[in-house]
Chimera marker file (.cmm) of the C-alpha trace (Angstrom):
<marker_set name="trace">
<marker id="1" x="-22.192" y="11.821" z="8.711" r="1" g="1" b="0" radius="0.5"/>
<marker id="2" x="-20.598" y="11.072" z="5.483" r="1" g="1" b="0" radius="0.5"/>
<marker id="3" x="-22.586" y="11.208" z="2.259" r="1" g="1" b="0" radius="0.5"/>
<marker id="4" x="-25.861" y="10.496" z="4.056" r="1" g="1" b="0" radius="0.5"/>
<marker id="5" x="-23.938" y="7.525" z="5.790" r="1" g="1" b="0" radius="0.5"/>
<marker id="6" x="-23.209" y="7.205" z="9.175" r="1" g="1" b="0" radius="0.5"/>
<marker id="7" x="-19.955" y="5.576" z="9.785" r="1" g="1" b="0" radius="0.5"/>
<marker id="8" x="-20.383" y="5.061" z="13.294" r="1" g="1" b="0" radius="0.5"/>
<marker id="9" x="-23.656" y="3.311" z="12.351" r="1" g="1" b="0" radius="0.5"/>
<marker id="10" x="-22.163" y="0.748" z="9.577" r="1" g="1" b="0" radius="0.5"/>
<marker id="11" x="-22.135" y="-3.132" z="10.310" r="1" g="1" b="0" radius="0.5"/>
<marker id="12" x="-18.884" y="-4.288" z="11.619" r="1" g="1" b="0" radius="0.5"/>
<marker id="13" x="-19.331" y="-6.498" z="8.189" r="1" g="1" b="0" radius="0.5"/>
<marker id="14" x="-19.592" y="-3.708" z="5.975" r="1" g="1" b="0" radius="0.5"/>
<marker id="15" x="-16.608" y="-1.800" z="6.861" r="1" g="1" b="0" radius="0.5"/>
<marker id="16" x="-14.392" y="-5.128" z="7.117" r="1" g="1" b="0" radius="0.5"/>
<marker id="17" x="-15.732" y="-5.614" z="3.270" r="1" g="1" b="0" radius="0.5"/>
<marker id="18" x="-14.728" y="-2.209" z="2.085" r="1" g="1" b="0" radius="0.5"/>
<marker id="19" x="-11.081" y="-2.955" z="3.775" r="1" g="1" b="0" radius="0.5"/>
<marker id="20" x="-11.314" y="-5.607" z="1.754" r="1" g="1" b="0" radius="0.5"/>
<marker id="21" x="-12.136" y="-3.751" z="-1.745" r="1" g="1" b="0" radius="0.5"/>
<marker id="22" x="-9.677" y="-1.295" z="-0.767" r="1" g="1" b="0" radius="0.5"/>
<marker id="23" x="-6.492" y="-3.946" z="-0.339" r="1" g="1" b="0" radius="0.5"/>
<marker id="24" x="-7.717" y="-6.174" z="-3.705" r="1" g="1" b="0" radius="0.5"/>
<marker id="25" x="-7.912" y="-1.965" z="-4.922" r="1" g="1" b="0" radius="0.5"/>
<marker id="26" x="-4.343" y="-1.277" z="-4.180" r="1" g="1" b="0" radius="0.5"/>
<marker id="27" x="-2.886" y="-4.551" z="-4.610" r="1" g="1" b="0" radius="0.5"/>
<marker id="28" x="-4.424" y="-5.293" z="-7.906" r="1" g="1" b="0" radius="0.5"/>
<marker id="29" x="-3.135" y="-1.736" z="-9.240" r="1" g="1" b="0" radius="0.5"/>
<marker id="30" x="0.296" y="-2.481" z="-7.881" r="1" g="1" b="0" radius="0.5"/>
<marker id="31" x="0.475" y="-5.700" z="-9.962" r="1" g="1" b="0" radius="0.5"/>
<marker id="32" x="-0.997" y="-3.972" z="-12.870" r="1" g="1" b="0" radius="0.5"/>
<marker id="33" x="1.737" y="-1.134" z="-13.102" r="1" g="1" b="0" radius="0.5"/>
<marker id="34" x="4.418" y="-4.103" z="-12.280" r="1" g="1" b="0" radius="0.5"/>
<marker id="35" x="2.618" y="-6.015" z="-15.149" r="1" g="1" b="0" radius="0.5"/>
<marker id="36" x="3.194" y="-2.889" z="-17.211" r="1" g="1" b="0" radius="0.5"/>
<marker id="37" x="6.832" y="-2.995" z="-16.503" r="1" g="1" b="0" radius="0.5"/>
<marker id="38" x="7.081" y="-6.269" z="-17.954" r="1" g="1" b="0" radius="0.5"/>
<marker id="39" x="5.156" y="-5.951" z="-21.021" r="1" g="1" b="0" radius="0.5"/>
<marker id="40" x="7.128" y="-2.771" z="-22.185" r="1" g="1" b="0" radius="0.5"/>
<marker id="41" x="10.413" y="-5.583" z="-21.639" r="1" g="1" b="0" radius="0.5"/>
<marker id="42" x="8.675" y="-8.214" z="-23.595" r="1" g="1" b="0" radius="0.5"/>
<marker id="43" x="7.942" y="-5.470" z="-26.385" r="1" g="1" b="0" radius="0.5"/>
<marker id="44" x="11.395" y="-5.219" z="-27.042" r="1" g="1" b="0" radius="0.5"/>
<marker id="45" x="12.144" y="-1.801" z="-25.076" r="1" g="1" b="0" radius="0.5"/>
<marker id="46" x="15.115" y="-2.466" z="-22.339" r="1" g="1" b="0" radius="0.5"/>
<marker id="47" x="14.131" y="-3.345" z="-18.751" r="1" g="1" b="0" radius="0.5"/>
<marker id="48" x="13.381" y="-0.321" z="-17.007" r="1" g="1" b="0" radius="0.5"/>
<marker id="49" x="10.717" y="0.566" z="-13.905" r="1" g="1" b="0" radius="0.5"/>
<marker id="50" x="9.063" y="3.197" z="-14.861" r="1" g="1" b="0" radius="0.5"/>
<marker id="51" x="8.324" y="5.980" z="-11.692" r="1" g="1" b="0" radius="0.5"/>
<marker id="52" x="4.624" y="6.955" z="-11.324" r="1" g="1" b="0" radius="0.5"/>
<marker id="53" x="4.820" y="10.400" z="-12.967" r="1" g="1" b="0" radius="0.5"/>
<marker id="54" x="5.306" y="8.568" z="-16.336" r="1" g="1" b="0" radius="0.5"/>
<marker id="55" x="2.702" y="6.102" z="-15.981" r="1" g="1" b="0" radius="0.5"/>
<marker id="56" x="0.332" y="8.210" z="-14.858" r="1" g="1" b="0" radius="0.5"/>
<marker id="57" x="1.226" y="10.956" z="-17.611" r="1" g="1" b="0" radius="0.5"/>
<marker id="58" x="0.548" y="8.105" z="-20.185" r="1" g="1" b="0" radius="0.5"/>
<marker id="59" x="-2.646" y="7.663" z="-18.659" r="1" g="1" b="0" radius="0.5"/>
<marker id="60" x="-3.958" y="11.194" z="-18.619" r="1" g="1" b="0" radius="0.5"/>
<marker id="61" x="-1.454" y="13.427" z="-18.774" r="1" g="1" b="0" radius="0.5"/>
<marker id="62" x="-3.962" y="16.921" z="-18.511" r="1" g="1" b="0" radius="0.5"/>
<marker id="63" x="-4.609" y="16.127" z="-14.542" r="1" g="1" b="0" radius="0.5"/>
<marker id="64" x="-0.852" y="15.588" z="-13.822" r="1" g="1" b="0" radius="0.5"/>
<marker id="65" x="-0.307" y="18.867" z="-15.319" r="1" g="1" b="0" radius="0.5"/>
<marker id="66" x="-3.120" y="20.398" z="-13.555" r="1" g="1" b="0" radius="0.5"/>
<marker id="67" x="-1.729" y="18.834" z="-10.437" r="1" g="1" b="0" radius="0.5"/>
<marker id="68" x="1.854" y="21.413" z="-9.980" r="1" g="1" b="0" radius="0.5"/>
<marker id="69" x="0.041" y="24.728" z="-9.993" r="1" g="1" b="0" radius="0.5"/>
<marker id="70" x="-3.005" y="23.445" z="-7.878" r="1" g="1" b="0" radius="0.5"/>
<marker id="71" x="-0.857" y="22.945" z="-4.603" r="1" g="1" b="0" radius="0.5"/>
<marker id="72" x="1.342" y="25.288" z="-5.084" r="1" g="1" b="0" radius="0.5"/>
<marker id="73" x="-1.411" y="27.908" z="-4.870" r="1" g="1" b="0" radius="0.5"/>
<marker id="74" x="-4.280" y="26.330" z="-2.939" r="1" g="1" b="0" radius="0.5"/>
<marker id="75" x="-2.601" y="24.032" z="-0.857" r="1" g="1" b="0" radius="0.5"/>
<marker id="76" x="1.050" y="24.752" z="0.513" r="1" g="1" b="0" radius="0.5"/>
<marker id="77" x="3.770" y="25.390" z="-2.357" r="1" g="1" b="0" radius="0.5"/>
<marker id="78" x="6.366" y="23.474" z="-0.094" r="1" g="1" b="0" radius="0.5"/>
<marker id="79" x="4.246" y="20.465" z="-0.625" r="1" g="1" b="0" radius="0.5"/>
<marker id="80" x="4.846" y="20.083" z="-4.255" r="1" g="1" b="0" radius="0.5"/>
<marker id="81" x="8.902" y="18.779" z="-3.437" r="1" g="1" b="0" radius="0.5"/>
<marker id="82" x="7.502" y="15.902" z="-1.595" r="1" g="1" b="0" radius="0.5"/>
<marker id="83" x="4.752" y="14.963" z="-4.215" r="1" g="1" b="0" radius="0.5"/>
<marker id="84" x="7.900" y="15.633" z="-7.175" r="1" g="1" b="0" radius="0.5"/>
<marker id="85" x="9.950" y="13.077" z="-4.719" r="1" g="1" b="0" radius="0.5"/>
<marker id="86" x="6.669" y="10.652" z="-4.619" r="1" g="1" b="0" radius="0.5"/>
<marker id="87" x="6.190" y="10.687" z="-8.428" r="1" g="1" b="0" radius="0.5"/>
<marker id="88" x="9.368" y="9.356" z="-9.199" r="1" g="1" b="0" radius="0.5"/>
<marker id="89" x="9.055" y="6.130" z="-7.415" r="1" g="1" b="0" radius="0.5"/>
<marker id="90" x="8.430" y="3.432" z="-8.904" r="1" g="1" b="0" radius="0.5"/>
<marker id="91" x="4.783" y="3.299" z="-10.063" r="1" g="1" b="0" radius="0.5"/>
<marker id="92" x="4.078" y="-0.071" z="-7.956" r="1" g="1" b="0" radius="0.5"/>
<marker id="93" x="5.657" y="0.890" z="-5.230" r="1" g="1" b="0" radius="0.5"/>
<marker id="94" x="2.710" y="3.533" z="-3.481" r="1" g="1" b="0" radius="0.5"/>
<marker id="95" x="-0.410" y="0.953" z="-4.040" r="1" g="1" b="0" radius="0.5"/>
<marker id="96" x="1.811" y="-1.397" z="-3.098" r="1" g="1" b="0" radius="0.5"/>
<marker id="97" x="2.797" y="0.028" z="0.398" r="1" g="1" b="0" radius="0.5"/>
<marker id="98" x="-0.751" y="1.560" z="0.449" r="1" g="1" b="0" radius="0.5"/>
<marker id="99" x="-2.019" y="-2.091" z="0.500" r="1" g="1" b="0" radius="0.5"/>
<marker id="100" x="0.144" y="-2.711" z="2.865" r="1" g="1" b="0" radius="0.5"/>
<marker id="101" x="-0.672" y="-1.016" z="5.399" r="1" g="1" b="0" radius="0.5"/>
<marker id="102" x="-4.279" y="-1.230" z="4.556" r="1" g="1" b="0" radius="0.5"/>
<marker id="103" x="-3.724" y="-5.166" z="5.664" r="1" g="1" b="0" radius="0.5"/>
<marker id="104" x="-1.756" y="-4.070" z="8.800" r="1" g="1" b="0" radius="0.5"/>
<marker id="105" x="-4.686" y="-2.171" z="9.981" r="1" g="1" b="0" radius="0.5"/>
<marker id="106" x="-6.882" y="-4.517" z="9.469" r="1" g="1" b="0" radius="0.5"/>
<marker id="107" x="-4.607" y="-7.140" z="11.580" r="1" g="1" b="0" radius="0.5"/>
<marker id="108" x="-4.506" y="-4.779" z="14.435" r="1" g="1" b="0" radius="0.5"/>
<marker id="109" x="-8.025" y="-3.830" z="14.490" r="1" g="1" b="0" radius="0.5"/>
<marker id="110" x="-9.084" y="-7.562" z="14.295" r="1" g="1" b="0" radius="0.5"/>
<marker id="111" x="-7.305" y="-7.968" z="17.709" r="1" g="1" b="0" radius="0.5"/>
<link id1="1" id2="2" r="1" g="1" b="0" radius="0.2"/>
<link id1="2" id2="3" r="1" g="1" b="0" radius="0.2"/>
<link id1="3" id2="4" r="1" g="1" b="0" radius="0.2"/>
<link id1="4" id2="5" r="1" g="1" b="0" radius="0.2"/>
<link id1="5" id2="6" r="1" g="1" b="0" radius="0.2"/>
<link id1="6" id2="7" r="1" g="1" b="0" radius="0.2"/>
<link id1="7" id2="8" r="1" g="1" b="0" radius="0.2"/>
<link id1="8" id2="9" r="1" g="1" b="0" radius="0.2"/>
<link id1="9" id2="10" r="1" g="1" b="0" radius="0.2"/>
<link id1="10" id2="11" r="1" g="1" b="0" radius="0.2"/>
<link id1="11" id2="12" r="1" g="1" b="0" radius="0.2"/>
<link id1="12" id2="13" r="1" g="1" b="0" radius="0.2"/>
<link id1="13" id2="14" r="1" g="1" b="0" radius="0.2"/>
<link id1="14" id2="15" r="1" g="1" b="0" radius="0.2"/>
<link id1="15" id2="16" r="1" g="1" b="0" radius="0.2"/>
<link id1="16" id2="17" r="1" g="1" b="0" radius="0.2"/>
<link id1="17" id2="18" r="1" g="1" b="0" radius="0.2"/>
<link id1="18" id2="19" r="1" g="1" b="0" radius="0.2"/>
<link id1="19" id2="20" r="1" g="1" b="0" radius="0.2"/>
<link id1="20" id2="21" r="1" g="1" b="0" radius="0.2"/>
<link id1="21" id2="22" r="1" g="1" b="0" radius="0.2"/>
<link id1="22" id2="23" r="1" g="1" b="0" radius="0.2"/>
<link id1="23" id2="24" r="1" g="1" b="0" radius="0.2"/>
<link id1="24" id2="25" r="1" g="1" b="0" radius="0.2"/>
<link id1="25" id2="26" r="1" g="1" b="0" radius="0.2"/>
<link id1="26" id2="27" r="1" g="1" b="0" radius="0.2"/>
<link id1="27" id2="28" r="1" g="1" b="0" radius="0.2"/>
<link id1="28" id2="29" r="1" g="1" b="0" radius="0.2"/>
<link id1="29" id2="30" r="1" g="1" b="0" radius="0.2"/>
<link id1="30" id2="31" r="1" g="1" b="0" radius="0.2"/>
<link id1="31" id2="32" r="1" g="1" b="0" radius="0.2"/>
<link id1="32" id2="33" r="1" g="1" b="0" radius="0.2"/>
<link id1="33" id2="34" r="1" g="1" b="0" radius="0.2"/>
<link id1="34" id2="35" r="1" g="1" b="0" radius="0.2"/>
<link id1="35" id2="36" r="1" g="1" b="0" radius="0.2"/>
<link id1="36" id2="37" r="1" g="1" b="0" radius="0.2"/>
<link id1="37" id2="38" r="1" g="1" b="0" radius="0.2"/>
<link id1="38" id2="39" r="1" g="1" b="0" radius="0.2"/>
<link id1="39" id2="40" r="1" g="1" b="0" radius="0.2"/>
<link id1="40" id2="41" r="1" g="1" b="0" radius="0.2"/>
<link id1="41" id2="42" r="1" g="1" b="0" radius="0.2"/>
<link id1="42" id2="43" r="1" g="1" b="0" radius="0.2"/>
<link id1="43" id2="44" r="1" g="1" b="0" radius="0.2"/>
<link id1="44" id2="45" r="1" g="1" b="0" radius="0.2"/>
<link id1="45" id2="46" r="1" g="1" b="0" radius="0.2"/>
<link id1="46" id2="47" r="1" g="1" b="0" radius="0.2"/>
<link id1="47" id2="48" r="1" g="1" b="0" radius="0.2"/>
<link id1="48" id2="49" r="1" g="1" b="0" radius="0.2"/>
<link id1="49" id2="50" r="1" g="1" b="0" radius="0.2"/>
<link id1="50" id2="51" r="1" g="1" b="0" radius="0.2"/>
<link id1="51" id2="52" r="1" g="1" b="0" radius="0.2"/>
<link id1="52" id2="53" r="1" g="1" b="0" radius="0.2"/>
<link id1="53" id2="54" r="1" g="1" b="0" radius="0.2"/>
<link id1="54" id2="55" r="1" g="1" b="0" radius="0.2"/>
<link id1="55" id2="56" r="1" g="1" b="0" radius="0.2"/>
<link id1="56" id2="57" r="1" g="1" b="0" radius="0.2"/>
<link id1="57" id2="58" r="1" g="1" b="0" radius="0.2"/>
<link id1="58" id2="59" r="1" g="1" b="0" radius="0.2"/>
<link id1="59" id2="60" r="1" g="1" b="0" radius="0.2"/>
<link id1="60" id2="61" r="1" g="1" b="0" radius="0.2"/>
<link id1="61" id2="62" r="1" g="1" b="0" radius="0.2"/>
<link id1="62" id2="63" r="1" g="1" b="0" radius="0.2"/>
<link id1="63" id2="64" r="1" g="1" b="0" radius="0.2"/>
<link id1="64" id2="65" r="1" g="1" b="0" radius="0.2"/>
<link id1="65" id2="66" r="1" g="1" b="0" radius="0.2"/>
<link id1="66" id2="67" r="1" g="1" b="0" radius="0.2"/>
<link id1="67" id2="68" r="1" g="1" b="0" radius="0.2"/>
<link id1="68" id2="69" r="1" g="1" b="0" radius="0.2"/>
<link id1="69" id2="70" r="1" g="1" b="0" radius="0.2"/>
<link id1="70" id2="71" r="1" g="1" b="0" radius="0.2"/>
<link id1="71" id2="72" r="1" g="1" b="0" radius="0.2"/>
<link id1="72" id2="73" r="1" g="1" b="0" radius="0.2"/>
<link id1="73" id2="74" r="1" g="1" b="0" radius="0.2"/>
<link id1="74" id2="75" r="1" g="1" b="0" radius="0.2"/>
<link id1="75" id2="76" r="1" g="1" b="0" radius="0.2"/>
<link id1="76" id2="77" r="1" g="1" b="0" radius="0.2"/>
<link id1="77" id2="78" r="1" g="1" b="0" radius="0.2"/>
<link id1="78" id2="79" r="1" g="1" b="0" radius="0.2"/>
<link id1="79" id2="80" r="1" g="1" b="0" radius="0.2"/>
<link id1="80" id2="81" r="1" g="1" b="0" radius="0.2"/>
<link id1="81" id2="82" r="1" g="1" b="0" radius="0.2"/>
<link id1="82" id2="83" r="1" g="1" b="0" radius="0.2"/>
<link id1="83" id2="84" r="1" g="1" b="0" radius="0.2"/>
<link id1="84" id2="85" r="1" g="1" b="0" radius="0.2"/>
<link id1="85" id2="86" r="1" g="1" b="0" radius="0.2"/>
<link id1="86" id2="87" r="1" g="1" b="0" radius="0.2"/>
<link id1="87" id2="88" r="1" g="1" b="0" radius="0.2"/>
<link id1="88" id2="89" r="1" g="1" b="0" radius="0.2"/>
<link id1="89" id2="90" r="1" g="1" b="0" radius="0.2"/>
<link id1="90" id2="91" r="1" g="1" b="0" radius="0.2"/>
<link id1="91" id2="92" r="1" g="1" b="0" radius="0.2"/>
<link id1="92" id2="93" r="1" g="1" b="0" radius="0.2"/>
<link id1="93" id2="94" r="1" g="1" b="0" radius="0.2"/>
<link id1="94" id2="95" r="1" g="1" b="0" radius="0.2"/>
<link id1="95" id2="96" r="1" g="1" b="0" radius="0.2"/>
<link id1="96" id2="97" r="1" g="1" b="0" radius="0.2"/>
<link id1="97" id2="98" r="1" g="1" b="0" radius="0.2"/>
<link id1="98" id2="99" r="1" g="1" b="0" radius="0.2"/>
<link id1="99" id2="100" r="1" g="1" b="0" radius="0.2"/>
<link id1="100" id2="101" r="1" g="1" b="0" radius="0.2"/>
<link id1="101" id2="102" r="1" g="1" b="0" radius="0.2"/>
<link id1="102" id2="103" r="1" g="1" b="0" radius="0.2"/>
<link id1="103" id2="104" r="1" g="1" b="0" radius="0.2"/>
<link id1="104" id2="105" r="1" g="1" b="0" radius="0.2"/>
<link id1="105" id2="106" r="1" g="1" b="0" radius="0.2"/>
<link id1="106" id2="107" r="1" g="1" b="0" radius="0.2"/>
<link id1="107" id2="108" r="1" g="1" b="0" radius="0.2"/>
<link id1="108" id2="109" r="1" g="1" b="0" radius="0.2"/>
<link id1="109" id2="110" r="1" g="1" b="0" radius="0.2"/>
<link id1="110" id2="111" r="1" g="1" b="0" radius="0.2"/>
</marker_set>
């Protein structure tokens, strides 16, 4: 039981409406980082993608920091190479292929 919910006990409609929310979720912050590419080229900057680490230290750059010494000492210090390698992809690109797959699943479970 999960916050007083049981998941085994949810409607069939229920879950396939929080797949939902979750895809518009990931999909709609995809095109919102992509839209945030293109505004920064429209303000006159040149055309560059920015990676994730810069958008989200723009957007609150305290929990990014925070972030580094957090899993290196309470979760696994190798970790924090493949998170480094994550941040600088584009910032798009992770909701993007979260989405993604998010739909997949929900194609394969509808079979």
């Amino acid at each position: 039981m999960a916050n007083g919910i049981d998941v085994a006990r949810t409607s069939p409609r229920a879950r396939a409406r929080a797949g939902w929310i979750v895809l518009t979720a990931l999909f709609g912050i995809a095109l919102l980082f992509a839209a945030w590419d293109v505004m920064d080229y429209a303000a006159g900057n040149a055309w560059k993608i920015a990676p994730l680490g810069q958008r989200w230290f723009e957007i609150h750059k305290n929990s990014l920091l925070v972030l580094q010494p957090a899993v290196e000492r309470y979760l696994f210090p190798d970790l924090w190479s493949a998170i480094q390698w994550l941040l600088q992809r584009p910032a798009w690109l992770l909701p993007a292929i979260g989405g993604t797959l998010v739909a997949a699943f929900k194609a394969v479970r509808r079979r």
